[in-house]
Structures are given as C-alpha cells and as structure tokens.
C-alpha positions in Angstrom: 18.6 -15.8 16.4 21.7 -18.1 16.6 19.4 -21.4 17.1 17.1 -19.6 14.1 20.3 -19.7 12.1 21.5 -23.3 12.8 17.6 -24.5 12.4 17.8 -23.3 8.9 21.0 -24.2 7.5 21.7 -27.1 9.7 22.1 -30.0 6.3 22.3 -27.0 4.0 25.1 -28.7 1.8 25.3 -28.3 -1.6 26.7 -31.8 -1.6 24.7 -33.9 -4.4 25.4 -36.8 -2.3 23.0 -38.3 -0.2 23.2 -38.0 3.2 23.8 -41.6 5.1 20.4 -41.6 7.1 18.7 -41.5 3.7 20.4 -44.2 2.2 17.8 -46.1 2.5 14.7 -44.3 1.4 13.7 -43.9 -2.1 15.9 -42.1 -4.0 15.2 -38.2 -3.6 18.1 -36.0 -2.7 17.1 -35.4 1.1 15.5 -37.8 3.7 11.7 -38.3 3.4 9.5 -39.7 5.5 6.7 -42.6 4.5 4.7 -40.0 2.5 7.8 -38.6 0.4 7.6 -35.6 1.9 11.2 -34.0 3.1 12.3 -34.7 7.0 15.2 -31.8 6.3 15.1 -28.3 4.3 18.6 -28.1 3.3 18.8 -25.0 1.4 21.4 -25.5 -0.5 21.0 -29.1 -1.8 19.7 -28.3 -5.0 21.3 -29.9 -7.4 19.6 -33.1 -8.7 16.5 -33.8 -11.8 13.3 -32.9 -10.4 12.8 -36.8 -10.1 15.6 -36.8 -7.3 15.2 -33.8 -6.0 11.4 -31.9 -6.0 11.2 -31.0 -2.6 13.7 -28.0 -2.9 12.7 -27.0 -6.5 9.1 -26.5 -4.9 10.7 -24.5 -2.0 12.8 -22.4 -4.0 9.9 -22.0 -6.9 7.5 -20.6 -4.2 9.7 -18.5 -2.8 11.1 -16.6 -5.8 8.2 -16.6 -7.5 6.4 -14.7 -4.4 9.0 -12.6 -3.7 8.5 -11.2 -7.4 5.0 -11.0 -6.6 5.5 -9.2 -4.3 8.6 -7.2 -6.1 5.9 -5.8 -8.4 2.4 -6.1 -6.2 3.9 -2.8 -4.1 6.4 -1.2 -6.9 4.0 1.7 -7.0 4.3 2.0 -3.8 7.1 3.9 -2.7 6.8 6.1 -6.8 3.6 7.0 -5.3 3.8 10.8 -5.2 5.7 10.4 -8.6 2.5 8.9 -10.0 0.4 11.5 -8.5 2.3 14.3 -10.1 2.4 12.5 -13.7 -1.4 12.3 -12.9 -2.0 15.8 -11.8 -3.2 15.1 -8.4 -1.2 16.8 -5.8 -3.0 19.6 -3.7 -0.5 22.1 -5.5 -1.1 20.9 -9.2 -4.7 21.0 -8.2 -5.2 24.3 -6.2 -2.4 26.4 -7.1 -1.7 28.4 -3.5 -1.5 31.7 -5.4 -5.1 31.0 -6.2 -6.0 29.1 -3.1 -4.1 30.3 -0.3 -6.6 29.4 2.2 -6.7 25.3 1.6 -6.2 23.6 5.1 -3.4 21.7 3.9 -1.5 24.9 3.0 -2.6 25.9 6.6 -1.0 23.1 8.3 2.1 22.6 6.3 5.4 23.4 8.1 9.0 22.3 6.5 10.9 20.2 9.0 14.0 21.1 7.0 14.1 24.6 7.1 12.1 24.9 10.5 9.5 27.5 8.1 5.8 27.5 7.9 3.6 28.1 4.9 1.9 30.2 7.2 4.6 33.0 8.4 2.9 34.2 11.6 1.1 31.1 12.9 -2.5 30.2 12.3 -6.0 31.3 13.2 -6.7 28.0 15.1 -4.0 25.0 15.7 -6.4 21.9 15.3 -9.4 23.4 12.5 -7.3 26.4 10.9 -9.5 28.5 8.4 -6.4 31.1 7.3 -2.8 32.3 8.5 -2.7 35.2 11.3 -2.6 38.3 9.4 0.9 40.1 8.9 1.6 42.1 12.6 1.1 45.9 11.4 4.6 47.3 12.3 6.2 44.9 10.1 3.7 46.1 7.3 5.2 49.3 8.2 8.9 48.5 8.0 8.8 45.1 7.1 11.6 43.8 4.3 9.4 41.9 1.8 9.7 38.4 2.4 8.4 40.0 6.5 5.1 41.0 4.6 4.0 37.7 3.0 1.5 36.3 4.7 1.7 33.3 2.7 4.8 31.2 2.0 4.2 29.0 -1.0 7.7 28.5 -1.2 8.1 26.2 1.8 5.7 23.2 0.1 6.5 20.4 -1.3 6.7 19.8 -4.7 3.6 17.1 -4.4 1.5 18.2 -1.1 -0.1 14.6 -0.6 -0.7 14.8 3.0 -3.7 14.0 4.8 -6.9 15.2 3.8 -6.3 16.3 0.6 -7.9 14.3 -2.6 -4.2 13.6 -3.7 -4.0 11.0 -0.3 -7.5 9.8 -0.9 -6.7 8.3 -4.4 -3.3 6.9 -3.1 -5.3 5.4 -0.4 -7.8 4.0 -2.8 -5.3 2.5 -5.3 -3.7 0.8 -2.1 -7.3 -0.7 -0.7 -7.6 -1.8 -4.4 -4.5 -4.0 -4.6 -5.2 -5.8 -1.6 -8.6 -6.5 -1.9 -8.6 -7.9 -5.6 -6.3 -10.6 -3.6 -8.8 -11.4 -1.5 -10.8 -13.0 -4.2 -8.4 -14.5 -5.7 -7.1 -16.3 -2.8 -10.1 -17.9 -2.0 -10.9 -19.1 -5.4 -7.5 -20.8 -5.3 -8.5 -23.0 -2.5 -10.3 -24.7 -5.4 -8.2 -24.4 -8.1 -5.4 -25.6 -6.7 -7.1 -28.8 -6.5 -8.2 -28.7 -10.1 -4.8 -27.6 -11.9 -2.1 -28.1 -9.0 0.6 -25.5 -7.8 2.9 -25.1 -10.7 -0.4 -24.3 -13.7 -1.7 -22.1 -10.9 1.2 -20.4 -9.9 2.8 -19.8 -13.4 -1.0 -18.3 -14.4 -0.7 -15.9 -11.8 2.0 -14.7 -12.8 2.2 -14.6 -15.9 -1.2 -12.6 -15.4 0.4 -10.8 -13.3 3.5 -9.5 -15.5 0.7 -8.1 -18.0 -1.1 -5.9 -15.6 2.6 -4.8 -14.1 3.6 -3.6 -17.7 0.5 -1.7 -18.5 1.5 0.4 -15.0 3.6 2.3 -17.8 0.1 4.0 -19.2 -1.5 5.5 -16.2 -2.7 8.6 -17.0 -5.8 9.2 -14.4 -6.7 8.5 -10.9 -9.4 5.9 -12.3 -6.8 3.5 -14.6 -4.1 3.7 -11.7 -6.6 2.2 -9.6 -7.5 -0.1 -12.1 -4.4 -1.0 -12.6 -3.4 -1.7 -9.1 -6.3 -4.1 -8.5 -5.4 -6.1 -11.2 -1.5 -6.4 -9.8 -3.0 -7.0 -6.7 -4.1 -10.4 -8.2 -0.3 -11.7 -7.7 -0.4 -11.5 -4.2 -2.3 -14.5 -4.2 0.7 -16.4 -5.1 0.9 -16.7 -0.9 -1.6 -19.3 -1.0 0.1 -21.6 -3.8 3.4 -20.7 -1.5 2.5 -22.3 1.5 -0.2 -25.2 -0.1 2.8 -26.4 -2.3 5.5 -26.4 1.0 2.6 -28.1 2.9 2.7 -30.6 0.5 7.0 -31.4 0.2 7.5 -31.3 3.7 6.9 -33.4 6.8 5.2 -32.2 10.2 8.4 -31.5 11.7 9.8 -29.2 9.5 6.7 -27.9 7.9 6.5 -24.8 10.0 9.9 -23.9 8.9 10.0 -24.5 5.6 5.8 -22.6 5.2 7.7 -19.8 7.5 10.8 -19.1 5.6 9.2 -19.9 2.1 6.6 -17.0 2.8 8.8 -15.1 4.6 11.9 -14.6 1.8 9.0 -14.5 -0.1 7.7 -11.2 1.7 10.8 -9.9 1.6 9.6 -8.6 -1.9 7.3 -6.1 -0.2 10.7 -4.1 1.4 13.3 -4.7 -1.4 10.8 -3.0 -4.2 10.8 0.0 -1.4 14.7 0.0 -2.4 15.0 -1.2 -5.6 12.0 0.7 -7.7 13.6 4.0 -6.2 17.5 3.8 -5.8 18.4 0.9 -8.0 15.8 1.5 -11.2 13.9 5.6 -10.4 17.5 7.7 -9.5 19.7 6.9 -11.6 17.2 7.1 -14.4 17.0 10.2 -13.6 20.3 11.3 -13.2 21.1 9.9 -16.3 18.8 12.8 -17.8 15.5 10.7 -18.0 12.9 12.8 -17.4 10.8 12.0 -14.2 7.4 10.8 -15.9 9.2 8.6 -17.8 11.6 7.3 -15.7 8.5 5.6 -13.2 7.2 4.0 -16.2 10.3 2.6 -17.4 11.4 1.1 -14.3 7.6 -0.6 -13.9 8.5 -3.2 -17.2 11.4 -4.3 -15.1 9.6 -6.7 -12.6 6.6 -7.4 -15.7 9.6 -9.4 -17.6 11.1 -10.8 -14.5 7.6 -12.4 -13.9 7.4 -13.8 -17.1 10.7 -15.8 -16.9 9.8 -17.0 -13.3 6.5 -18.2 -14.8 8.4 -20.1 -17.6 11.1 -21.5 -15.5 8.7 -22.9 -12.7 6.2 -24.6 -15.8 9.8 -26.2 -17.2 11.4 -27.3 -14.2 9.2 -28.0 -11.3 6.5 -30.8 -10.0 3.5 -30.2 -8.1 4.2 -33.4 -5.1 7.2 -35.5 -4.6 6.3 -38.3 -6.9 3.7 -36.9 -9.4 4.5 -33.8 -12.1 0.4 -32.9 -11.2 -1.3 -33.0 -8.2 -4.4 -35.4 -7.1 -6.1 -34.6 -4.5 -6.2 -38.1 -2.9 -2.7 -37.0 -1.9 -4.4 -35.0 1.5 -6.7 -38.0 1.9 -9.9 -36.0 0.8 -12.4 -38.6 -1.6 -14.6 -36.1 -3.0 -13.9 -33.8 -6.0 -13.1 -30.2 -5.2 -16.7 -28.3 -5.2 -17.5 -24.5 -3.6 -19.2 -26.8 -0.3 -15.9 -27.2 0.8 -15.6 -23.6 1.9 -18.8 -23.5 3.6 -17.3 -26.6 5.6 -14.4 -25.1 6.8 -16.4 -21.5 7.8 -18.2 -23.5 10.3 -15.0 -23.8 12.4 -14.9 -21.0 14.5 -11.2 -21.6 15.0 -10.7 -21.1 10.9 -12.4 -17.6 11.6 -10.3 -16.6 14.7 -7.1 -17.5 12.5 -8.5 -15.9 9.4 -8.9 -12.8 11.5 -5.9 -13.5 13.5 -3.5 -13.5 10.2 -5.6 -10.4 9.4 -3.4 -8.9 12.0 -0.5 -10.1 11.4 -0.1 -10.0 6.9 -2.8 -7.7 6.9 -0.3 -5.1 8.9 2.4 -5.8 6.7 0.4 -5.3 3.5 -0.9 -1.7 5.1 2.3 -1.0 5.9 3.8 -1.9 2.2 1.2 0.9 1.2 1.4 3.5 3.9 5.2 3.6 5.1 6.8 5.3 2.0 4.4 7.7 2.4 4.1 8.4 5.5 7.8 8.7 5.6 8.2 11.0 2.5 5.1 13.4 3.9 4.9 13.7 7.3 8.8 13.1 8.4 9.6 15.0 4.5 12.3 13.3 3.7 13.6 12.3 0.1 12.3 9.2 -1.8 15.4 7.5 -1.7 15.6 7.8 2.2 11.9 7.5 2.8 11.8 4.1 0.9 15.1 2.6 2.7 13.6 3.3 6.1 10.3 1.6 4.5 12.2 -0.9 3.5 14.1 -1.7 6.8 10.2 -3.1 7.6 9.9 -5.6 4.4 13.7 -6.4 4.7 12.9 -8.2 8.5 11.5 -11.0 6.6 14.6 -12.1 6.1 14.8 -14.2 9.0 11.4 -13.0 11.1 8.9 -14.8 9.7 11.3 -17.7 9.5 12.3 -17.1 13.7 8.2 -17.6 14.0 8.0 -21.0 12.0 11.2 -22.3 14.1 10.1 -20.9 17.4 6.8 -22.8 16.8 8.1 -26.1 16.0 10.5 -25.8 18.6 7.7 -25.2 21.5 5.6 -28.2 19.3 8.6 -30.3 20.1 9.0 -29.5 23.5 5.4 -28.6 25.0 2.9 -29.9 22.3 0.3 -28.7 20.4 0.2 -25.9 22.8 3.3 -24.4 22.3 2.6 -23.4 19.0 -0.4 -21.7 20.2 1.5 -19.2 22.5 4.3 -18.7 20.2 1.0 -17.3 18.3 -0.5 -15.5 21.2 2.9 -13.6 22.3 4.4 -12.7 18.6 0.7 -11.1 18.2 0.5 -9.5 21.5 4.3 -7.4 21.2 3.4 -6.8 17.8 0.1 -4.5 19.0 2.6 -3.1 21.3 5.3 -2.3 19.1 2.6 -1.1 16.3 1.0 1.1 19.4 4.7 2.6 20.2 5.3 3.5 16.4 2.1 5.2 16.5 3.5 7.6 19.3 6.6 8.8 17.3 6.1 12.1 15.7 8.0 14.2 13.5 9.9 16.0 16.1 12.1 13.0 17.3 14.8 12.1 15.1 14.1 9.5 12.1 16.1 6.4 13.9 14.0 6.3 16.8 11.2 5.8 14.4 13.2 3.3 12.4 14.2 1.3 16.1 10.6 0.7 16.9 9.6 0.1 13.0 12.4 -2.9 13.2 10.9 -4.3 16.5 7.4 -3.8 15.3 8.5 -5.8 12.3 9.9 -8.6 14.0 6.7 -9.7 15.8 4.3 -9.0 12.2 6.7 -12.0 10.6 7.1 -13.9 13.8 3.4 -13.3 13.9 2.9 -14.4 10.3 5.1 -17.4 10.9 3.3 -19.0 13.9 0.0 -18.5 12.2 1.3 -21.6 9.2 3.0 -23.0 12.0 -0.6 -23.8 13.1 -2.8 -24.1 9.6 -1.0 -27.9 8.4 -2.9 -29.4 11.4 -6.7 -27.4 12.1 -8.2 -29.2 8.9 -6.1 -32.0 6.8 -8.4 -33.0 4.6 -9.3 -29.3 3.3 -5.8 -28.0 3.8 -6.1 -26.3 0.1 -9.4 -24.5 1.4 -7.7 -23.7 5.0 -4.6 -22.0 3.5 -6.7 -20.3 0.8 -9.2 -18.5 3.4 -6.9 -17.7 5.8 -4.8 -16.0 3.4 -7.6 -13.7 1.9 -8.0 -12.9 5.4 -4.9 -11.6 5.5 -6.1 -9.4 2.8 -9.4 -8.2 4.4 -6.7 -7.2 7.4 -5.5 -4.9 4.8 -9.1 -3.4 3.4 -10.0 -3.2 7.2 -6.8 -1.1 7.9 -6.9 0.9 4.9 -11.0 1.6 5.1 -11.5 2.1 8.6 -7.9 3.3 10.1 -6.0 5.2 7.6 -8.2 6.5 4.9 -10.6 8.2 7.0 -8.7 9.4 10.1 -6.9 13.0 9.1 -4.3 12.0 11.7 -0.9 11.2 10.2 0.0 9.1 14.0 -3.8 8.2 15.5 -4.3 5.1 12.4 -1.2 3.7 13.6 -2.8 3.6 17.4 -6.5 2.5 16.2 -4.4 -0.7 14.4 -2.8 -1.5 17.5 -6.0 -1.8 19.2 -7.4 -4.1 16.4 -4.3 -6.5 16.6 -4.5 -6.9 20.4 -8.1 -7.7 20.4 -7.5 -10.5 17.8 -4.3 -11.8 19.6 -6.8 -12.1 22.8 -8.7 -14.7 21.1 -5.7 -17.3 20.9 -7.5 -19.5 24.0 -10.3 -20.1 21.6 -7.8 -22.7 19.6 -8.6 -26.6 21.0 -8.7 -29.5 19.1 -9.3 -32.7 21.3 -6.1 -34.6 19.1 -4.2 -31.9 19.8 -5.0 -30.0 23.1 -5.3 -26.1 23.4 -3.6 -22.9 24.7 -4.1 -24.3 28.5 -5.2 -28.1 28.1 -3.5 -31.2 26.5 -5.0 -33.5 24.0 -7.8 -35.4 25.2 -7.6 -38.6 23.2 -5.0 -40.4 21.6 -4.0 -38.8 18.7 -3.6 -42.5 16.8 -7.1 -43.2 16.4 -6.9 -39.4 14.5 -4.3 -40.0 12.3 -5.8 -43.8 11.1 -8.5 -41.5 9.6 -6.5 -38.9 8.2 -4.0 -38.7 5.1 -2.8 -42.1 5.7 -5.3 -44.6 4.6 -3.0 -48.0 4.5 -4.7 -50.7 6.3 -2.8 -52.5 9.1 -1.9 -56.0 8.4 -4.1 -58.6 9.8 -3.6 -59.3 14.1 -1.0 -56.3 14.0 -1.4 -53.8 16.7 -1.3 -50.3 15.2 1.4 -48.4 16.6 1.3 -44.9 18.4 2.6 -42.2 16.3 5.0 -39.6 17.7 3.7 -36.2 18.5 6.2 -34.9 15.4 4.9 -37.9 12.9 1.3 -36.3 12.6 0.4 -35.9 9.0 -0.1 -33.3 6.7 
C-alpha cells in the first residue's frame, strides 16, 4: 500500500512550473512522450489553460464526472425499502398479518434485536413452514395474554422485504434494470466516441442522466420505478468515456495507473451514495420534521443538479486529446470511418470474450453488490438504514485506493516480468476475490456485524484490484479498435451484473447461497486467464515470440523512418496506445 501511495503522488505538485526533465518537450504542464500523451500523473498539477495542461483536466473530468454517475446511478439503492413503502409494496402493506397470518415470510421472520419470533412457539416445519405451532394447551389455560398469541405481528419490520416476497422481487427487478440499460449504451459508445469524442459524449450522458435522476422524485408504482431506474442506469456508461479518454492522455507506462485510479475514484460513487443519500441528505430531513415520502424524493434532485454542472463544466473547460479540442480517430492509427463492423471484428478475438467475461466478474460483482448490500444488510442482519448503508458503503469506499493498487501492481509486474506480469496480477486479484466473495457468503446473521464487514473489506479489495488489472491489460489486446475494446468490455461488466441479479440473487430464496453461487462464477472466469497470448506480447506462461518493433511500425505510429536509418527497438514500456 505504501509503494501504491508513492506510485500515485510521486510528482503530485501543485507547482505550475515545469518540471526540469520536461523542459524540453512542447509546452504542456507535465512530461509527454512523442505522442503528447503524459509520462507522469501528477495529481495535483492542475493549474495551467487547457492548452498547457489537458492531460489532468481529462483525468480529473472523467473521474468526477463518473463518480457522479455513479453518485446517482445507485442513490436508490440504499432508500430502497423507503421507496417500497411510498409505493405500497412491502409484504405488510400488502398482506396485512392480521388478515394473513399464515404468509411464509411472517413464518420465517425472527427479530435479531429482541431475540422474538413472529411465530411464538416455533414453526410447523424449519425449511417449508405452512403455520406457527399452535399455542401449548396449559398456557391456553393460565396463560397471561401476550402467552396466548400465536402470532406476533409486532416483532416485523416496518417494510418485510425479505426474500421471496413480491416486495424483493421488484427491488430486484429495478436493480437488473439499471444495469442492463448500461449494457447498451456502453457498446454503442464504442462508436460514438469516435464520431463526437469524449467530452460531447460524456457531457450528453450526463446531462441525460440528471433528467432521469430528478424525475426519481415521482415514482409512484413498481412499473415507473423500474422505468426510471433503467433510464439512470444509462450514466453508468460514463465508464467507457472514463477509461477511452485516460487511454488517450496517457503513455504505456502509466496508463494502467491513471485507467485504474480514474475508474476507481470514479467507483467510489457506488459506496459514498450508500452514505450520503441516507445520513447526509434522508436523516436529517427527517429529523428536521420532513415527512419520510418526501424526504427520499427531495434528496434524489441533489445529485440531478450536481450532474448538470459537471456536464457544463467538462463542455467549457476540457479537450478531448492533448493537442486537438475534438477527437479524430487517426489519433489510434485506425484509417477507416467508425462503422458497426468494427464490433464484429473485435468479437472474433476470443481473448476480448474471456476479458469481457472476466471484467464481468470483477465490475459486474461490484455493481450487484451496489444493489444487494444495503439490503441485505437492512433485512437479513436488521439493522437501521443509516448503519446498514455505512457498512455497504465500507465496500464502494475501497475504491479509494483498490482499484488504483491493481493498475500499479500491473504496471509494476509489466515493468519487471513483461507482458505477463500483468496477466497474473489479473489471474490472482480474480482468484482471492472468488474466495473472499465465497467466505462472505458463509457469514450469517448470528456472528456479529464486523466479522461480516472484515471479509466485505477484503472481498473488496481484490473486485477493484480485479477491476484494475483488467484496464491494465485492454490499452494493448487491440490498438487500432481501442474505442470498441473498452466499450465491449465494459457492457460486459454490465451483463456480470444481469447474470448475478437473474440467475443468483433473484431467484434463489436464500439470503447467503447467491453470494456462494457468485463465487463459483468468478473463479471459473479467473481460470481462463492462460487463454491471454499475443505473439508481441507473450502470455500467462510464455514470452513474446517476435520482436515487438516490427508490431509497433504498424501500429499508432505511422512516421516513416528516414532513408538508410535503422529503426530502433522500442522499450518494453514505449509500446503505444
């Protein structure tokens, strides 16, 4: 974590003066190599006109405006049983238990607070209950009478959401919703990025996005929440424009740093709105006397109006490449226009489709669990929104430096072993995050909530290390269709997030066994890392098996070699992007 640190910040002054080895380079406000992309991400330095200085407006443009996406992509998350109630949804608003005693979620429910089940003498079967033991007959006899209630009503929750009932089933849906719109959207953008360039694109989506955010406010029905939340869903797309628009300001050798920690401070969105819709925007709304039902609605035009000024500032202020306000793409070396072909191109790499399914398991997890965790906090551990969304949070909030640790810890390996080290720091943040994900699936509600929180944090670490490594590895599997590359494999974290939702926690009445299933996915994905070669670049087990020169001559950098000079062979960090 200490060499993540100093990776990071290492030339992070905010000194506006250049630094010596950059003297003289053209005149941008950090070194650049012969394409004008940045050698150095200094964080800091950001002072400068966008003339002198694009490379870090880019960086920090991304990565605000996709940690807002993501600020207001999952604020209905963790106000999920607050929306349910405004809707009428819960079991209890549905089927009142003083007219339907016997539903199974009545059955099953037991307050971990009080230690009290809704059914006072146990139930007629522990796995498939049909009704509560009846009331033993000598306390009928002399029984006070809370002893003779066979029923405790009482004990539920004010929203009984928990599995099985409809009232988890339209959650669920809403959540599959917003991620899958993405999925769309991402791919499309392989080609309109092309077209428009990062900044149109990215200030479209968001703007877009802010309206759909904003008209969360009016949800009145299970039908127009869903609605609603595959239209926000559309935002999450600003991923794609994230890492395409880093690819494009910064060098090989820092490239997996800069993707890494743009996406991943970016991601930290997902576990700040855990916090910040509930105990900065919901509570005290209510405290302050606002009733409930409004109070959600309310707090949902916050993040609407803070996309609306990101989207205006990044269309002012920022360029789409280093030396051009709008992008062409002759910049990545690719001659023909930007046409739908391209995808099928790139689909007929099968090592496109093992990392489109590979970042399935990795930002596909961390979506599900942007949807789930609050949740699954709030009903099966019970606890109160406030604490249930902080310890959902403590997962989003990782991103602070994971993702980024993945990015470093590939380049590093890249630096030291080759091509393949980048691979394994893919393989092994993959493999422990099955693990971890397997281990959080094995906590239950009788251990105390900070053992589930330990293997949460360690599960986290390894779905952003995992999430790092994957764009430490995209810059290099297809140059000329990098746009297309980074689109698709994005969506695919997406369809990781359908998958999840469809076929692991929507239809398994289990609050523990979805978590287990996932695991199983993840590992079998993380199994498939030998199936990455390249013959420039070598594989998992193998080295390159040409010269990687006579690759990069026909790659972005098209400049002719004076006449009777021998070209020169590039180092293993100059390959271009």
């Amino acid at each position: 974590l200490a060499q993540a640190i100093f990776v990071i910040f290492r030339d992070s002054s905010g000194s506006c003066s250049r630094p010596a080895f950059a003297k003289n380079m053209p005149d941008f406000k950090l070194a650049v190599d012969k394409n004008n992309k940045a050698t150095e991400l200094a964080l800091l330095r950001v002072c400068g006109t966008v003339q002198q200085n694009p490379h870090m407006r880019a960086f920090w443009a991304s990565t605000i405006s996709f940690f807002l996406a993501f600020l207001g992509w999952f604020a209905l998350a963790p106000l999920a049983l607050e929306v349910a109630t405004s809707m009428g949804t819960c079991e209890n608003q549905l089927y009142p238990p003083e007219d339907n005693p016997k539903r199974v979620a009545y059955l099953k429910y037991k307050s971990l607070k009080t230690g009290k089940a809704y059914c006072q003498y146990g139930k007629n079967d522990d796995t498939n209950p049909t009704d509560c033991n009846p009331v033993p007959q000598d306390i009928l006899a002399s029984g006070t009478a809370d002893e003779k209630m066979q029923y405790r009503p009482g004990v539920l929750a004010d929203c009984v959401c928990t599995p099985g009932t409809e009232c988890k089933d339209i959650i669920a849906n809403a959540g599959v919703a917003a991620v899958a719109s993405t999925i769309f959207v991402r791919i499309a953008l392989g080609t309109l990025l092309e077209r428009f360039g990062p900044v149109n694109v990215q200030s479209g989506l968001m703007t877009f996005g802010a309206f759909w955010v904003a008209m969360a406010a009016a949800i009145t029905a299970p039908w127009n929440y869903t609605l609603i939340r595959f239209f926000i869903g559309c935002a999450g797309a600003t991923f794609v424009t994230n890492q395409f628009w880093c690819s494009l300001m910064f060098s090989p050798n820092v490239v997996g740093t800069a993707n890494a920690t743009a996406a991943g401070w970016g991601n930290l969105g997902g576990g700040v709105t855990q916090i910040f819709m509930i105990s900065v925007l919901f509570n005290p709304m209510v405290s302050s006397g606002m009733p409930a039902n409004t109070a959600w609605r309310v707090a949902m035009i916050v993040p609407a109006v803070l996309f609306l000024i990101c989207a205006a500032t990044m269309k002012l202020l920022c360029w789409d490449t280093p030396t051009a306000k709008r992008f062409d793409v002759s910049v990545t070396g690719k001659t023909q226009k930007p046409s739908l072909w391209d995808y099928v191109v790139v689909l007929k790499d099968i090592r496109v489709i093992v990392m489109i399914f590979q970042y399935s398991a990795c930002f596909g997890t961390e979506l599900a669990m942007n949807n789930q965790l609050a949740t699954h906090f709030r009903t099966y551990f019970q606890m109160d929104a406030a604490d249930a969304s902080a310890l959902a949070g403590a997962f989003g909030l990782m991103n602070l430096f994971a993702r980024s640790l993945g990015g470093i810890t590939s380049d590093i390996l890249f630096k030291y072993v080759g091509f393949r080290g980048r691979i394994w720091a893919q393989f092994l943040a993959l493999f422990f995050e099955a693990v971890f994900l397997f281990c959080f699936g094995m906590v239950d509600s009788s251990q105390p909530w900070y053992v589930a929180l330990a293997v949460l944090i360690c599960f986290s670490l390894f779905v952003q290390m995992a999430e790092g490594t994957s764009y430490g590895i995209v810059p290099f599997m297809n140059k000329q269709q990098l746009a297309v590359v980074s689109a698709l494999v994005g969506a695919g974290g997406n369809l990781g997030a359908v998958i999840a939702g469809f076929c692991f926690y929507k239809p398994i009445n289990d609050p523990l066994l979805p978590f287990q299933v996932h695991a199983g996915y993840v590992m079998f994905w993380a199994l498939l890392s030998p199936c990455y070669y390249w013959r420039e670049h070598g594989g998992m087990f193998h080295g390159p098996a040409v010269d990687k020169t006579s690759v990069d001559k026909t790659s972005v950098d098209k400049t002719p070699e004076p006449a009777g000079k021998k070209p020169q062979a590039a180092e293993s960090t100059e390959t271009t992007v």
